[in-house]
N, C-alpha and C positions, 0 to 999 in steps of 0.2 A: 504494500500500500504506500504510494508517494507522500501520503503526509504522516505515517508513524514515524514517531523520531528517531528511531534505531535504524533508519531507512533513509536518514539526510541525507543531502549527499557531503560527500567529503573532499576539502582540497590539497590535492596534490602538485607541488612545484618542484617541476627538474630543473637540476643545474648540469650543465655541460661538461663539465669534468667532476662530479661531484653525485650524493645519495639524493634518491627522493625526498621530498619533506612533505610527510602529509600528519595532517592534523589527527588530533587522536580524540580518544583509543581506538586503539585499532586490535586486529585478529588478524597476522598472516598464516595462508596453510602453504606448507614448506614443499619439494618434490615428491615428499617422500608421505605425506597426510600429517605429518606433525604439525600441529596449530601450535603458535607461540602467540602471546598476544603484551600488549603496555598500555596502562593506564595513563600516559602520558599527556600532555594536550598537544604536544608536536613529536614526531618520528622523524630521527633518519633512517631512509630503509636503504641497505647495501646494494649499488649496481656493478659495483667493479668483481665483486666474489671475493677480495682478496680479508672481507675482514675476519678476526677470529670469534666476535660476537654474531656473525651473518645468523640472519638477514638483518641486523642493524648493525648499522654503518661506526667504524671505529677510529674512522679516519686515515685506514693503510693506504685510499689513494692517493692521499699526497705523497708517501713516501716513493711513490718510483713514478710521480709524473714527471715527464720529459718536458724539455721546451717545445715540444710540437702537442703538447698536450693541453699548454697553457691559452687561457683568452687572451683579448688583444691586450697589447703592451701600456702599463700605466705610462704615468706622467713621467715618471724617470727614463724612459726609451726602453727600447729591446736590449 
């Protein structure tokens, strides 16, 4: 039903080298049927695979972005 509250919708904001951010709580079900879920009011959720919390995001993909990885170049130059 569109207007039960358990049924809002929820948003989700990608960043380009970076996890999803979606508002919480949330319930992920994993490949495998494992549900994890956080009462959080915001989630990072992991897209790179590389975190050791997956599927929330731990931050490992800063550790091995490249300069071809990064958005465009601040005020300091390339």
């Amino acid at each position: 039903m569109p207007n039960d509250s358990s049924e809002r919708r929820r948003r989700i904001t990608a960043q380009r080298t970076g996890p999803l951010l979606m508002e919480g709580p949330v319930e992920v079900t994993l490949d495998d049927g494992t549900v994890v879920s956080s009462d959080r009011f915001c989630v990072a959720l992991c897209t790179c695979r590389r975190s050791r919390t997956y599927p929330w995001c731990d931050t490992s993909h800063r550790k091995s972005a490249g300069p071809s990885q990064t958005d465009t170049p601040g005020p300091e130059g390339p």
